[in-house]
VEXGUDO-216728 format. One record per residue (C-alpha): residue number from 1; residue in one letter; x, z, y. Coordinates in steps of 0.05 Angstrom, whole numbers. Example, Ala and Ser with C-alpha at 12.3 -4.5 7.8 and 13.67 -1.06 7.14 Angstrom:
BEGIN
torvo,lumlum,X,Z,Y
1,a,246,156,-90
2,s,273,143,-21
REM end
This chain:
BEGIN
torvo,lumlum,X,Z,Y
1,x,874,-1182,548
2,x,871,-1199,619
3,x,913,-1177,673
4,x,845,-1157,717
5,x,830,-1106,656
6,x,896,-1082,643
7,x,893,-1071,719
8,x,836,-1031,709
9,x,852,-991,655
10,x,918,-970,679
11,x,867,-941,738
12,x,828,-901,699
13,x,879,-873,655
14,x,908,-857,728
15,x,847,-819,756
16,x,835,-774,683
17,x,902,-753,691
18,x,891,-732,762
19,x,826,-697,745
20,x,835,-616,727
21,x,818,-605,660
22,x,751,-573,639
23,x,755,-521,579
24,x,701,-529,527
25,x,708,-463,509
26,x,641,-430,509
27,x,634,-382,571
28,x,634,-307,555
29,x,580,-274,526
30,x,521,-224,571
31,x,557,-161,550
32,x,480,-133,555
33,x,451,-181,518
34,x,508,-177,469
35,x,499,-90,470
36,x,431,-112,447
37,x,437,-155,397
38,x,483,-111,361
39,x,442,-49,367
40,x,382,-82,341
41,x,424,-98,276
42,x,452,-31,278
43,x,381,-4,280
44,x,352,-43,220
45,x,426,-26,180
46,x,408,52,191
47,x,343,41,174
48,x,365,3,105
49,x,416,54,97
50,x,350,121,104
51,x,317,85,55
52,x,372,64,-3
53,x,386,149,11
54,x,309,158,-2
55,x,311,106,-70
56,x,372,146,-96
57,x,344,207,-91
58,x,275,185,-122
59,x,322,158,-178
60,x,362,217,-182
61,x,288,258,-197
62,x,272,210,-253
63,x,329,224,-286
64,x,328,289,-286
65,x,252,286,-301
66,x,276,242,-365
67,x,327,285,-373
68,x,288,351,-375
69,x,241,294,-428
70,x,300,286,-473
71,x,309,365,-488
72,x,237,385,-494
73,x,226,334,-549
74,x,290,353,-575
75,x,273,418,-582
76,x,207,391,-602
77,x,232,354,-658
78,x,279,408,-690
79,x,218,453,-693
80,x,179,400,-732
81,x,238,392,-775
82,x,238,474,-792
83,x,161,469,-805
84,x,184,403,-853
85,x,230,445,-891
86,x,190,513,-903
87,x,126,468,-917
88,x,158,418,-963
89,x,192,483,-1001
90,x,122,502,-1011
91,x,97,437,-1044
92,x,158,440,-1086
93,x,143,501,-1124
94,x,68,496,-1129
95,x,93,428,-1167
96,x,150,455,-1197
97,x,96,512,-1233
98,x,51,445,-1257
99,x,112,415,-1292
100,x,130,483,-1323
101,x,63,484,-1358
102,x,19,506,-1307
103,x,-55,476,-1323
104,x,-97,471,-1267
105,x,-155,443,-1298
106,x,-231,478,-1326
107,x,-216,465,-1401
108,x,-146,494,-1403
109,x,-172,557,-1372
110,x,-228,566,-1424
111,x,-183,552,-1473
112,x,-139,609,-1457
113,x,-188,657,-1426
114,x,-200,716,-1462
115,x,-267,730,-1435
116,x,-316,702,-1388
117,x,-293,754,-1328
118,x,-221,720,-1352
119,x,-237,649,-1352
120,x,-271,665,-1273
121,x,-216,702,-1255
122,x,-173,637,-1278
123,x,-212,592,-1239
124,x,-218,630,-1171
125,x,-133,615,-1185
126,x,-137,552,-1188
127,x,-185,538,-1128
128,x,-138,581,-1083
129,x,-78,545,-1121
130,x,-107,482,-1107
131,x,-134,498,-1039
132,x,-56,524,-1023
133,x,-23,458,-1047
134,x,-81,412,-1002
135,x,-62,451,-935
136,x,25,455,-959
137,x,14,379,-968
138,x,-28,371,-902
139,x,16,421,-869
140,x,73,380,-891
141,x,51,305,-870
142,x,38,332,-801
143,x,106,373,-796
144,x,133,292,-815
145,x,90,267,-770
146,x,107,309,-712
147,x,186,311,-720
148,x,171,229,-729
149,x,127,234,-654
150,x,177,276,-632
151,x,242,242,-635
152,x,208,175,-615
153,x,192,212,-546
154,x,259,226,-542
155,x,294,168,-557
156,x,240,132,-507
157,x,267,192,-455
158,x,343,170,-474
159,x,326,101,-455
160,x,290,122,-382
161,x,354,157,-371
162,x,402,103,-381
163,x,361,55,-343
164,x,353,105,-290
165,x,424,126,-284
166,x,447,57,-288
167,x,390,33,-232
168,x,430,104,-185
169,x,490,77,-205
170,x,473,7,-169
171,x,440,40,-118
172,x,497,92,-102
173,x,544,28,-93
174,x,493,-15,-50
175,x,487,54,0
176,x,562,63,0
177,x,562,-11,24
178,x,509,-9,76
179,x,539,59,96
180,x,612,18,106
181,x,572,-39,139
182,x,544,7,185
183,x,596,47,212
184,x,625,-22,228
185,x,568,-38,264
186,x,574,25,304
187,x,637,14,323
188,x,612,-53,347
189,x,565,-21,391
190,x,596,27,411
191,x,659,-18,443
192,x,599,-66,470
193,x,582,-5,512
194,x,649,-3,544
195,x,648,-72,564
196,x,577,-63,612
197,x,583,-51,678
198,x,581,18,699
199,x,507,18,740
200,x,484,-13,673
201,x,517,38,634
202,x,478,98,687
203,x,414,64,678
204,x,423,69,599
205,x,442,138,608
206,x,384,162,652
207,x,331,201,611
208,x,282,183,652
209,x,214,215,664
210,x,232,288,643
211,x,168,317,688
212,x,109,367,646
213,x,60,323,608
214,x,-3,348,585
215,x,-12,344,503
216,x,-76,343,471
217,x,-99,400,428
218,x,-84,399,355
219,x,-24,379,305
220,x,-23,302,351
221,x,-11,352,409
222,x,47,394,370
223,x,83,332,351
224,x,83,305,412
225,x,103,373,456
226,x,171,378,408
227,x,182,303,415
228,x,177,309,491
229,x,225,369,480
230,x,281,327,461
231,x,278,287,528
232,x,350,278,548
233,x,379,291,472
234,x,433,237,448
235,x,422,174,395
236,x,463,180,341
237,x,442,143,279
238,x,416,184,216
239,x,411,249,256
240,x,352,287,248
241,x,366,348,305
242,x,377,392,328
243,x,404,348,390
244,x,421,291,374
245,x,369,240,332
246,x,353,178,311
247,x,283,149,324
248,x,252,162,260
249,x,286,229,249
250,x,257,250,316
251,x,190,241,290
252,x,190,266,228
253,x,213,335,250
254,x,160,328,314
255,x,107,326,254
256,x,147,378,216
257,x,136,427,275
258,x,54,411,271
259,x,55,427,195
260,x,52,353,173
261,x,110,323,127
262,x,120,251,141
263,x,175,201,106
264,x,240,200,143
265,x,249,133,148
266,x,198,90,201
267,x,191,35,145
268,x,158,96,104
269,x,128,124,167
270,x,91,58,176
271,x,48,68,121
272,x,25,149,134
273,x,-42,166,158
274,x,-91,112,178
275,x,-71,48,221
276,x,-108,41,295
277,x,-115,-18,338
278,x,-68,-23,405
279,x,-127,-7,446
280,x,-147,60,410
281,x,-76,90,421
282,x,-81,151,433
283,x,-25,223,445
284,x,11,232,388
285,x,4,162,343
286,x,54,133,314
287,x,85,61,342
288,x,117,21,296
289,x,163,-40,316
290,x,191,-96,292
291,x,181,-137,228
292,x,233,-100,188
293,x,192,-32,214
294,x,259,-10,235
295,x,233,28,294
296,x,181,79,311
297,x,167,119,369
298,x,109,164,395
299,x,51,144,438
300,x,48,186,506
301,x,-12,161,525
302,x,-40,91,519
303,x,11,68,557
304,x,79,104,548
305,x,110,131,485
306,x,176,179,483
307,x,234,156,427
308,x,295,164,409
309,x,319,86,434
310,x,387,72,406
311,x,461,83,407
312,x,479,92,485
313,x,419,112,511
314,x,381,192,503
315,x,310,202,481
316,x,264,187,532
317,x,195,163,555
318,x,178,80,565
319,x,123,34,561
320,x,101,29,494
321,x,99,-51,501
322,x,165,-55,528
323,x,197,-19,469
324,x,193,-85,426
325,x,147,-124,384
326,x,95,-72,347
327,x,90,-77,278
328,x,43,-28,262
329,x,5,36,296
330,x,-7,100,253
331,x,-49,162,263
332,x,-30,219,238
333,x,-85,269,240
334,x,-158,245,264
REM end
């Protein structure tokens, strides 16, 4: 190595050790953009949440549907088994009399008759004899037949059930999860809103427009007055009222209050009524957002729609494109 090197690198070693240090730490997060990132997932969790509630309870109604199965064609079946016993008792004496010496047949009954009025008499007997023993016999096979129908229904009702309560089961254990997952992610929020500056934390807070708007006529115009009602009400997820809401809870009891029952989840909202275009929004549709359908709010006008935002902030009214990206548009009624 030479000395002109050495020289050189005992220079630079010199001038890094002068030099402050520079942390490559990464810099602190945008405590807005971090409140928003967490109460868009909190928003999709609550939604996931509504609508593992609205499986279980769908599941829960099948099994008790397949349960209510399971005793009717119980009930069913020890009817048919009765009717097998009193109609099998019948075939069993009506045979029991041929194999004591009973002759059902023309020539016995001539042979015994002991005058033509006798030997009629005989066979009217034996045509309601025989006529007695076809319908036992027929009454019989469909007694067996419908004690057979019978318990197949409910064994295929047993099954339903187990599947069913197995599938609630699951389903009971993925909501308890999602529930757990959420309340985290509450929290989360929650201490995010803490950490934003205070004229941030006003401008959240601010309901906003809370002047008279005019509704149309109608159930659109119904919804939309109780929505507009709420103006100033607080977030909180899964509430449906009286003060305090989420966004799809908001309006499904706006439509409630028209006479209109909607799903109370927006994923199930976003498939009610009949879908419009952007440009024919109208009072009183329904605004989907997202991908996940994880939001909804009400349309104003063409240009504004009222909701119940998120964690943080109260219902209020905003520009229905700056709520987020729309996923779908419903109308209710028209």
């Amino acid at each position: 190595m030479s000395r002109n090197f050495t020289r050189g690198l005992v220079v630079l070693l010199l001038l890094l050790s002068a030099t402050p240090a520079v942390s490559l730490a990464a810099q602190p997060a945008d405590p807005a953009r971090a409140y928003a990132d967490l109460t868009a997932q909190a928003t999709k969790l609550n939604e996931e949440v509504l609508r593992a509630q609205e499986d279980l309870v769908q599941r829960k109604a099948e099994l008790d549907r397949a349960t209510a199965t399971v005793s009717a064609a119980q009930q069913v079946e020890r009817q048919a088994k009765r009717d097998e016993d009193d109609f099998q008792v019948q075939v069993d004496l009506i045979a029991q009399a041929s194999f004591e010496g009973a002759r059902f047949n023309q020539l016995s009954a001539l042979l015994v008759a002991d005058s033509q009025q006798d030997f009629l008499n005989r066979l009217e007997m034996m045509r309601v004899l025989a006529a007695d023993n076809a319908e036992s016999l027929a009454r019989l096979s469909g007694a067996v037949e419908k004690a057979r129908q019978a318990h197949q229904v409910a064994e295929n009702a047993r099954a339903r059930a187990a599947e069913t309560t197995a599938a609630a089961e699951k389903l009971k254990s993925d909501l308890d999860g999602r529930n757990q997952a959420l309340q985290a992610q509450i929290t989360d929020v929650r201490a995010a809103l803490t950490r934003l500056p205070a004229p941030v934390v006003t401008k959240l807070r601010d309901p906003g427009d809370r002047s008279q708007v005019s509704v149309p006529s109608g159930a659109a115009g119904l919804a939309l007055n109780f929505a507009l009602g709420q103006r100033g009400d607080e977030y909180e997820y899964g509430r449906t009222g009286p003060d305090r809401w989420d966004c799809a809870g908001l309006t499904m009891k706006a439509y409630a209050a028209a006479g209109f029952t909607i799903p109370r989840t927006s994923g199930g909202q976003a498939g009610v009524g009949r879908a419009v275009s952007r440009g024919e929004v109208r009072a009183g549709d329904l605004i989907v957002y997202y991908s996940s359908r994880s939001h909804v709010a009400m349309a104003v006008d063409n240009a504004r729609a009222v909701h119940a935002s998120t964690e943080g902030q109260p219902v209020k009214i905003a520009p229905i494109d700056a709520i987020g990206p729309i996923a779908v548009i419903r109308r209710i009624e028209g």
